[in-house]
C-alpha positions as semicolon CSV with decimal commas, in nm:
position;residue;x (nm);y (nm);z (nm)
1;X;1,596;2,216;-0,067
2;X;1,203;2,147;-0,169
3;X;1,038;2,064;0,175
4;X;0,723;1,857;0,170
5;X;0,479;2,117;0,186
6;X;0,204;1,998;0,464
7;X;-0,083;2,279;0,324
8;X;-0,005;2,238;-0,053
9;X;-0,020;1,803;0,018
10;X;-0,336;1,811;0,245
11;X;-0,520;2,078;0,048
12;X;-0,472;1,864;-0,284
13;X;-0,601;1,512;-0,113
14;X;-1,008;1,461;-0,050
15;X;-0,915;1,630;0,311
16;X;-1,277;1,441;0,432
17;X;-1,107;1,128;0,362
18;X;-0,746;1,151;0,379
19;X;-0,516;1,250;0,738
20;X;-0,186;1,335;0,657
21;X;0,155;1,332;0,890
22;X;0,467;1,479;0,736
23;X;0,785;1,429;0,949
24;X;1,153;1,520;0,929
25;X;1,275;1,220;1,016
26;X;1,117;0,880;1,123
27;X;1,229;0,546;1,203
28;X;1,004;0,394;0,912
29;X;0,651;0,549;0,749
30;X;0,550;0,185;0,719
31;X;0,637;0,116;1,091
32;X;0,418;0,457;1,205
33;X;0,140;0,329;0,995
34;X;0,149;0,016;1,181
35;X;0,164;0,255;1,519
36;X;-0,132;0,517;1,443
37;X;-0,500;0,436;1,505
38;X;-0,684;0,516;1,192
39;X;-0,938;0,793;1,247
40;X;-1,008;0,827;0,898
41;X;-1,026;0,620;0,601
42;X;-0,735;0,646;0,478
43;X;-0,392;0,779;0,680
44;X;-0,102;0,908;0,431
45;X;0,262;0,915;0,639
46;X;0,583;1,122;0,420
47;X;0,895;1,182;0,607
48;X;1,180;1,359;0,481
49;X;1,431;1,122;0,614
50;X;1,401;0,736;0,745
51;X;1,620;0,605;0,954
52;X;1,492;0,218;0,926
53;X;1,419;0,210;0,553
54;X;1,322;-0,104;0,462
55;X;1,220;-0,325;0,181
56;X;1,093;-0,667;0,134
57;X;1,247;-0,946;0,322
58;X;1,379;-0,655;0,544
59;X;1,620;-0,521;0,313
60;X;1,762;-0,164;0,432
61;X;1,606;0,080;0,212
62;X;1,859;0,410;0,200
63;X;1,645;0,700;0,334
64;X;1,868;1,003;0,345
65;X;1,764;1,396;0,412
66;X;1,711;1,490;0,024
67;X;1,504;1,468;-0,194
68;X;1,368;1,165;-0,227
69;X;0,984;0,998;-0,181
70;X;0,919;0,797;0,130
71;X;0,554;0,733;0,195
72;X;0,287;0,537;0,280
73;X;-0,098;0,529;0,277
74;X;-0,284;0,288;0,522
75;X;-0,685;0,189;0,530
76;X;-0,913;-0,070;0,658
77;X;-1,060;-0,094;0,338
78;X;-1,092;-0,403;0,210
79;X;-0,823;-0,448;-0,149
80;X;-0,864;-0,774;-0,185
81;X;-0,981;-0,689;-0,520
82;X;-0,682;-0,726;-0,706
83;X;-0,285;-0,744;-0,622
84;X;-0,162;-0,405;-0,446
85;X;0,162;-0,402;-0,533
86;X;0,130;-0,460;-0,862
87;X;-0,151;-0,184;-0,895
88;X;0,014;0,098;-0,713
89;X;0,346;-0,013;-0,900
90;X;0,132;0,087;-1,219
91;X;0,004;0,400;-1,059
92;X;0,321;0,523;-0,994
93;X;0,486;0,493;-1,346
94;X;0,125;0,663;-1,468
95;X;0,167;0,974;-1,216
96;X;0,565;1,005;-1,304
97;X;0,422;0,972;-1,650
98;X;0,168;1,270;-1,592
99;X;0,452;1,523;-1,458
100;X;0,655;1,406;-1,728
101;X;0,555;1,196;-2,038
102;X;0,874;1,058;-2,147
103;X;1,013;0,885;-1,860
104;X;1,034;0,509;-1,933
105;X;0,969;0,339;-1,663
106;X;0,980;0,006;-1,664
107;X;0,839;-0,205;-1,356
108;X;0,973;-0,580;-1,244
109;X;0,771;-0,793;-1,046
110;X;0,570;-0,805;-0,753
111;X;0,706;-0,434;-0,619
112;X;1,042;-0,235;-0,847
113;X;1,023;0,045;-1,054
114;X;1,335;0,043;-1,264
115;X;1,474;0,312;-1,532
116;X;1,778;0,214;-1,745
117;X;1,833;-0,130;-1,610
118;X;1,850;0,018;-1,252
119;X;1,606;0,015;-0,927
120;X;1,446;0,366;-0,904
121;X;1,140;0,279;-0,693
122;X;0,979;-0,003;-0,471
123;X;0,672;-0,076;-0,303
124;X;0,619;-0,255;0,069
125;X;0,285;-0,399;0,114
126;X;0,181;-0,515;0,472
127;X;-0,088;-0,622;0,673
128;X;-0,146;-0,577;0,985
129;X;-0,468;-0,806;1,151
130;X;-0,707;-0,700;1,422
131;X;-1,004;-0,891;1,523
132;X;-1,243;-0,832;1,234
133;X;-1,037;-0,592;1,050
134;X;-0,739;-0,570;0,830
135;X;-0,564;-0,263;0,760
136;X;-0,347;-0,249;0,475
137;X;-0,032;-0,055;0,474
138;X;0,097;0,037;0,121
139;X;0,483;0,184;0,116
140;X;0,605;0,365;-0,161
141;X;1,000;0,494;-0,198
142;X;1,116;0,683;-0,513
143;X;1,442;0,776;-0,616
144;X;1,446;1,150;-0,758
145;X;1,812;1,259;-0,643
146;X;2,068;0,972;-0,491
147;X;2,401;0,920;-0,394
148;X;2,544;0,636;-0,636
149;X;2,692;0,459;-0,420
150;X;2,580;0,111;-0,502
151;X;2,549;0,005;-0,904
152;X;2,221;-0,132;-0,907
153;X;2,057;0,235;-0,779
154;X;1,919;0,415;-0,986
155;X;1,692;0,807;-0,982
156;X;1,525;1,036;-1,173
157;X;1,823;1,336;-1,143
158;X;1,811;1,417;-1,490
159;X;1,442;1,463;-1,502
160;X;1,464;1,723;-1,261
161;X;1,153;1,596;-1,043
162;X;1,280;1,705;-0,709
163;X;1,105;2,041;-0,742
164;X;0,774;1,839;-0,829
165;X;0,811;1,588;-0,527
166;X;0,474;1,771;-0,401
167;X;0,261;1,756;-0,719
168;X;0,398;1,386;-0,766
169;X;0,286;1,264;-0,415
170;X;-0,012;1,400;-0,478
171;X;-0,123;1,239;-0,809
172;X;0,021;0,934;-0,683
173;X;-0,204;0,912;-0,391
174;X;-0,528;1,090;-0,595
175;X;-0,488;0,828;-0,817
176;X;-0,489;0,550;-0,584
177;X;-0,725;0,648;-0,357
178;X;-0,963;0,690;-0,763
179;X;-0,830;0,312;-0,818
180;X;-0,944;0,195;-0,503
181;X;-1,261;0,325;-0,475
182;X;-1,382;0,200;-0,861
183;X;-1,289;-0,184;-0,789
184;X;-1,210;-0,233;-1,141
185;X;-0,921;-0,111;-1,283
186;X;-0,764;-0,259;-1,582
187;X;-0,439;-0,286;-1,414
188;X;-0,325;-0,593;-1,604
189;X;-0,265;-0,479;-1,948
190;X;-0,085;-0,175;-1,854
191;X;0,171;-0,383;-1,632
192;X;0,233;-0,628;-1,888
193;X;0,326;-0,354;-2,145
194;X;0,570;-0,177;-1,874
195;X;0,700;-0,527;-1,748
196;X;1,051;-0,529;-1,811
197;X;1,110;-0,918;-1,847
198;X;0,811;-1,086;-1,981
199;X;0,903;-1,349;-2,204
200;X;1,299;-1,316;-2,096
201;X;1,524;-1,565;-1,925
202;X;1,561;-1,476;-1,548
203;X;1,714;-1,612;-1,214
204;X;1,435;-1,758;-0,997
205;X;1,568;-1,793;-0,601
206;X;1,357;-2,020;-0,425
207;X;1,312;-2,033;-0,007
208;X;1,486;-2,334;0,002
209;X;1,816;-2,144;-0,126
210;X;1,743;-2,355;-0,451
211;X;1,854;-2,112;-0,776
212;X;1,762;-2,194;-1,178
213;X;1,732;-2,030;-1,491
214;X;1,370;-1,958;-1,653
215;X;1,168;-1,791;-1,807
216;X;0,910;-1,525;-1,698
217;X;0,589;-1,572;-1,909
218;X;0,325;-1,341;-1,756
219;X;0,111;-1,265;-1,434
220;X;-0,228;-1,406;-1,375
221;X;-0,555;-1,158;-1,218
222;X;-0,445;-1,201;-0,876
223;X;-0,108;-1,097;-0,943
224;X;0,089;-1,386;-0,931
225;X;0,429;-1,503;-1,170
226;X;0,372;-1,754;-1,427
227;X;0,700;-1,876;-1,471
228;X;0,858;-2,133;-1,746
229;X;1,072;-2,357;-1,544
230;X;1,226;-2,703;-1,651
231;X;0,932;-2,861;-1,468
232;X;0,700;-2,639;-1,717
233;X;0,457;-2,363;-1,670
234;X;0,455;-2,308;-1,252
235;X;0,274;-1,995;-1,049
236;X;0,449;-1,846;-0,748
237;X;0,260;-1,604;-0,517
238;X;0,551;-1,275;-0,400
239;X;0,648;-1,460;-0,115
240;X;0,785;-1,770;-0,253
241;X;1,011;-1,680;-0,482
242;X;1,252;-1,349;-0,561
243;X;1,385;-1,306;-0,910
244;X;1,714;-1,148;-1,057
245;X;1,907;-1,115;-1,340
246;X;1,723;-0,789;-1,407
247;X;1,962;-0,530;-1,291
């Protein structure tokens, strides 16, 4: 098996800037973000195994021994400059993209990276709130080698990437951390082109269990759906709205 490497990951980060944590197992990398008291600017958590994956909306994310990418990065620095999840969605199809150019990923909004009509990555963004500060907790889980045991799963077997799980974490994070720092990444053209459902019908589920047909027409700066419904053109911020019909 290809064990996160602690030496090879922390030797290929900006060490000044970056602590790193590597366990075997953990409840949830998101959850020990939330726990640790940032002495750094930025804190990066992997584990090898989770035993509370979780998505949005608290969905159990599988997080066997294998594999498989589960990670997150925290800071205090302020990213209110554009939409996280949308950005490190966009970084992570760019650093797959960099190991190996001819993987098409596809990403679905606000968090999935799909291949092949099927869910090969997603992103949790939380915050948590302290009395002047906010630190923002960015989860990231990728597929490379899965059990199929549910049809809408999806990974990158046949790429081969499990060997590369180091080198991937490590552009992934390079690259965010480079994102972060400029303020002014051009995020939005690159995650329209790799959107897979702009301009196609989907299945809007709203909080109040109400369901329809529409269609999804594009995102605006801050990272919100513009959405063709029967009442017209409406915008809906991640948290009011989920939509399927995409896998």
């Amino acid at each position: 098996m290809n064990k996160l490497n602690f030496e090879n990951i922390y030797n290929n980060l900006p060490k000044n800037r970056v602590s790193v944590d590597i366990f075997d197992e953990i409840d949830s990398t998101n959850d020990e973000a939330k726990r640790i008291s940032l002495e750094n600017e930025f804190h990066l958590v992997i584990a090898e195994k989770q035993s509370k994956g979780r998505g949005r909306y608290g969905k159990t994310w599988s997080s066997p021994d294998s594999h498989n990418i589960y990670m997150t990065i925290c800071t205090q620095n302020d990213l209110s400059f554009a939409p996280e999840s949308l950005i490190t969605g966009v970084i992570c199809k760019r650093s797959i993209n960099k190991i190996d150019k001819d993987i098409n990923i596809g990403l679905k909004w606000p968090n999935d990276l799909i291949l092949n009509k099927k869910k090969i990555g997603g992103i949790l963004i939380e915050k948590e709130h302290y009395q002047n500060t906010v630190k923002t907790i960015i989860g990231i889980g990728i597929n490379l080698n899965i059990e199929k045991k549910e049809p809408w799963w999806g990974d990158l077997s046949k790429f081969n990437l499990e060997s590369k799980r180091n080198e991937l974490i490590i552009e992934i994070i390079n690259n965010l951390i480079k994102v972060f720092d400029e303020k002014d990444f051009d995020w939005l053209n690159e995650w329209r082109q790799a959107c897979v459902h702009i301009n196609k019908e989907i299945k809007i589920h709203k909080k109040n269990n109400k369901k329809e047909n529409a269609i999804f027409k594009d995102v605006d700066n801050f990272g919100n759906a513009i959405i063709e419904t029967t009442s017209g053109l409406e915008v809906f911020s991640s948290g009011q709205i989920i939509i399927k019909g995409i896998y």
